[in-house]
C-alpha positions as CSV (number, residue, x, y, z in Angstrom):
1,X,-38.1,-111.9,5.1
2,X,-41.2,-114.3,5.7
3,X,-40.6,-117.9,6.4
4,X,-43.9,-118.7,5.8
5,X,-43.7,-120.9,2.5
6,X,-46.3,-119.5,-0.4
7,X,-46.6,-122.6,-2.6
8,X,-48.5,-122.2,-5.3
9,X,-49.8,-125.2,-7.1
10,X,-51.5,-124.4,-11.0
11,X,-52.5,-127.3,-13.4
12,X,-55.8,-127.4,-16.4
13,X,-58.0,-128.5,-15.1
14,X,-58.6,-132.3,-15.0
15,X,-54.7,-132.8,-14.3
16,X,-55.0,-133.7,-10.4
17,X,-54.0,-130.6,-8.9
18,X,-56.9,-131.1,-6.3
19,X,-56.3,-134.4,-5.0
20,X,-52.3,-134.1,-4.8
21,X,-53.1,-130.6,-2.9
22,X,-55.2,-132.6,-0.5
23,X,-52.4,-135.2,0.1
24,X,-49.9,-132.8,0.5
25,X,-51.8,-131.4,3.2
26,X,-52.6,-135.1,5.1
27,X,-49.0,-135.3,4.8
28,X,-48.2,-131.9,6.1
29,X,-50.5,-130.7,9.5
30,X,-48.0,-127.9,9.8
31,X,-49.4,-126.9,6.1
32,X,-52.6,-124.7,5.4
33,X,-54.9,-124.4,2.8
34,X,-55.3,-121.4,1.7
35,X,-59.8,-121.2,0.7
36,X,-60.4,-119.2,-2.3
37,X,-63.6,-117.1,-3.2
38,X,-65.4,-118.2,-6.4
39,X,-68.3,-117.1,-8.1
40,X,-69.0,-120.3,-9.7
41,X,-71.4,-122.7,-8.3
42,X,-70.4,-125.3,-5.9
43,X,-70.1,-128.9,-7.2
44,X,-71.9,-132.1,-5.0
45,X,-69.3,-132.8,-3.0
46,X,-68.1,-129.0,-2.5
47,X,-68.3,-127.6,0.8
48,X,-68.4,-123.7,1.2
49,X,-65.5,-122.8,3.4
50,X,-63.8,-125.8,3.0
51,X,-63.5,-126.0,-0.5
52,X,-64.4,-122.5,-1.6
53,X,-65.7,-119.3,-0.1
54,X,-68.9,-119.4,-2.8
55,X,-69.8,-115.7,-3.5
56,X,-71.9,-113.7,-5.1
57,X,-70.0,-111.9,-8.3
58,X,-71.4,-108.2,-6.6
59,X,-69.9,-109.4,-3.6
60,X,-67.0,-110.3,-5.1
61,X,-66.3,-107.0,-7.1
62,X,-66.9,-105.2,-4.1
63,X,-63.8,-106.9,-2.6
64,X,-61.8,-106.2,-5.5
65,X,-62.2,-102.7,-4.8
66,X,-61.3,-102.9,-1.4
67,X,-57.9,-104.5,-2.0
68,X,-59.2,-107.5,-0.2
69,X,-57.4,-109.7,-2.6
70,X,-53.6,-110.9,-3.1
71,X,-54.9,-112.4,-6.8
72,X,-57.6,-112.2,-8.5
73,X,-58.6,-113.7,-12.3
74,X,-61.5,-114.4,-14.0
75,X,-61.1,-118.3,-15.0
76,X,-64.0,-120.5,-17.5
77,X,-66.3,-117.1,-17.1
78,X,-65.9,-117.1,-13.2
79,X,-64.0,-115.1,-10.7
80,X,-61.3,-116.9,-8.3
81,X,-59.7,-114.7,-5.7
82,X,-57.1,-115.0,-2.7
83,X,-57.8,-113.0,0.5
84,X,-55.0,-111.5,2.0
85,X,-56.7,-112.3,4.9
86,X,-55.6,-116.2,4.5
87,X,-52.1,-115.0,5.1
88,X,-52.7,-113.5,8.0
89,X,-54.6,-116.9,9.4
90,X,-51.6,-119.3,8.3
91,X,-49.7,-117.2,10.6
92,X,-52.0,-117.1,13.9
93,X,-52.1,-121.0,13.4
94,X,-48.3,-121.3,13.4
95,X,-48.6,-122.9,10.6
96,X,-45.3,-123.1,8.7
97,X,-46.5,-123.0,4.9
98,X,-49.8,-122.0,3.1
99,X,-50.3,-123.7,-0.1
100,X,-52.8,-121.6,-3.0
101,X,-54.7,-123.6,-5.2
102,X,-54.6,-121.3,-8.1
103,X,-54.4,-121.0,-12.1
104,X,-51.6,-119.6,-13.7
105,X,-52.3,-116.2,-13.6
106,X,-52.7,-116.3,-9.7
107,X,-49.4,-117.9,-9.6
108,X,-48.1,-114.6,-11.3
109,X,-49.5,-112.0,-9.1
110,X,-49.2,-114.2,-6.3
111,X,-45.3,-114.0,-7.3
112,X,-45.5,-110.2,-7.8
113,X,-46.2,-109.6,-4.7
114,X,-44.2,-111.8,-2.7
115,X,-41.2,-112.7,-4.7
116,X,-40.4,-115.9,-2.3
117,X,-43.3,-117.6,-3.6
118,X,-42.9,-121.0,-4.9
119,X,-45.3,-122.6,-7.7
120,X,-45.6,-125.8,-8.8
121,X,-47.2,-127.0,-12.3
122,X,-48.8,-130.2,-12.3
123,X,-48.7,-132.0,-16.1
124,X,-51.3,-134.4,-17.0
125,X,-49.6,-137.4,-18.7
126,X,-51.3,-136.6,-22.2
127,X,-54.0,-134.6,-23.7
128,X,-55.7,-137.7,-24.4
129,X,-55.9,-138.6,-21.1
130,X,-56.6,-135.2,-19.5
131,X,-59.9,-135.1,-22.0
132,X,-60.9,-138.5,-20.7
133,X,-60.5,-136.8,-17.2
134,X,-62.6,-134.1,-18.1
135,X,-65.4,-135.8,-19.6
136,X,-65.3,-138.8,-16.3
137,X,-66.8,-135.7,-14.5
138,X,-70.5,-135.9,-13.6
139,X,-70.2,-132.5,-12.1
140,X,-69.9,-130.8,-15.8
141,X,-72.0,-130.4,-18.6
142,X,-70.3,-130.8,-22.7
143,X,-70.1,-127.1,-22.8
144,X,-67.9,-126.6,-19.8
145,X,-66.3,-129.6,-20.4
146,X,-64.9,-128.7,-24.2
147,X,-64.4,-125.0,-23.1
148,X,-61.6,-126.1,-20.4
149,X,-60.0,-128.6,-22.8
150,X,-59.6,-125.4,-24.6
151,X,-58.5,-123.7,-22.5
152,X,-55.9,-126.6,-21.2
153,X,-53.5,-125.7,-23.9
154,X,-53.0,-122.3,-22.9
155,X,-52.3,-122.9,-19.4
156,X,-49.5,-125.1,-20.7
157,X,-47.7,-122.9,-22.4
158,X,-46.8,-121.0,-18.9
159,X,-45.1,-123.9,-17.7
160,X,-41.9,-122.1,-17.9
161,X,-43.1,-119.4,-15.5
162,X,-43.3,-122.1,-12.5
163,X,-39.8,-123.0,-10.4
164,X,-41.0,-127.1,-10.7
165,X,-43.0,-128.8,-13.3
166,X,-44.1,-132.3,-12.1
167,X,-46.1,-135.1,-14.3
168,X,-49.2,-136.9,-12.8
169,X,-48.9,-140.0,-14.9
170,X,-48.6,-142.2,-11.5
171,X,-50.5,-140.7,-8.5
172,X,-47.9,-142.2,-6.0
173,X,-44.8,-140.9,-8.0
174,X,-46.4,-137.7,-8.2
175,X,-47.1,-137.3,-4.7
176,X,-44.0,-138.2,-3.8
177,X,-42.3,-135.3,-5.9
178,X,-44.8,-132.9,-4.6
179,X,-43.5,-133.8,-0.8
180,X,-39.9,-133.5,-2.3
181,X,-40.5,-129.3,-3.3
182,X,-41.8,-128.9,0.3
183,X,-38.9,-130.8,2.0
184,X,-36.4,-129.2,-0.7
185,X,-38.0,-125.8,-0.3
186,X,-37.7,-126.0,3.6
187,X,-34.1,-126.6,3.4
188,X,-33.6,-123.2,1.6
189,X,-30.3,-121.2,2.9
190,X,-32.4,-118.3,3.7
191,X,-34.8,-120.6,5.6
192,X,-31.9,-122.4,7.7
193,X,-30.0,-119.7,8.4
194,X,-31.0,-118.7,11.8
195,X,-30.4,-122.3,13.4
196,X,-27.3,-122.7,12.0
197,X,-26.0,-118.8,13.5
198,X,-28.0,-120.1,16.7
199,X,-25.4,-123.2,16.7
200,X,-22.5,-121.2,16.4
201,X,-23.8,-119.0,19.3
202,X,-24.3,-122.3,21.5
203,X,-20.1,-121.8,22.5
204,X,-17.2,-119.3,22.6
205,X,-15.2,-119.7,19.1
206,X,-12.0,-121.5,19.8
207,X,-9.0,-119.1,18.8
């Protein structure tokens, strides 16, 4: 069994899912980001690498036919993929968890394949609100815009698939849950397990 913790973290888009991940990971130096490979365009303040691996969609189909990728989906008309690599990176870091930014459907094959994965759903506090969000973008035009409040709805109804559900009405509050699955998460039986046989081992058992 891996102790690495898989956390993935899904919202629609517009619900904050972006700026709690980056938090969590100020929060967390122990923590990687795991950098996805898209075929849409990069935004202003995107950095190739850092935020995305930008590719070509060729490129990109020639990687799903490799089995480069631990998820794949096409998401707005783009591709989004995982590398399996990024797994193998967390762990020549020693770091202890990898967090995947990733829609729902990641979150599912993501989960397929390793069955201790954790995800995380991130709520915006109404629809109302999260088309507000959407349309405060600069980066967007009204076509992308209205086709992901579409598509918000849809997303929604998968909260049930994802082991914590947590609503960004309040930034601070939300962060602080987020922090809460990672402590709660680390403190796992499974996870533990090994120090507390290692205490045990430290002396003789009285008889």
């Amino acid at each position: 069994m891996d102790d690495l913790l898989l956390l993935t973290i899904s919202s629609p888009s517009g619900a904050g899912k972006t700026t709690l991940t980056r938090r969590l990971l100020a929060q967390f130096p122990d923590l990687t980001f795991s950098v996805s490979h898209t075929t849409r365009p990069p935004r202003s303040t995107e950095v190739n690498g850092r935020d995305y691996h930008f590719t070509e969609r060729a490129e990109f189909q020639r990687m799903i036919e490799r089995g480069a990728f631990a998820e794949w989906a096409e998401v707005h008309g783009n591709l989004y993929g995982t590398s399996v690599s990024e797994l193998e990176r967390a762990r020549q870091e020693h770091k202890t968890g990898i967090l995947f930014d990733v829609d729902y459907q990641g979150a599912r094959q993501i989960k397929a394949k390793f069955r201790d994965a954790v995800g995380v759903f991130i709520l915006p506090p109404s629809m109302h609100e999260l088309e507000h969000r959407l349309r405060s973008r600069a980066s967007d035009d009204a076509a992308s815009i209205e086709r992901r409040f579409r598509t918000a709805l849809e997303e929604i109804e998968h909260y049930s698939f994802f082991d914590y559900l947590i609503l960004n009405d309040k930034l601070e509050q939300a962060d602080a849950q987020l922090c809460g699955v990672v402590y709660a998460e680390r403190g796992r039986r499974w996870r533990m397990a090994a120090a507390a046989e290692k205490l045990l081992k430290e002396f003789p058992r009285i008889h």
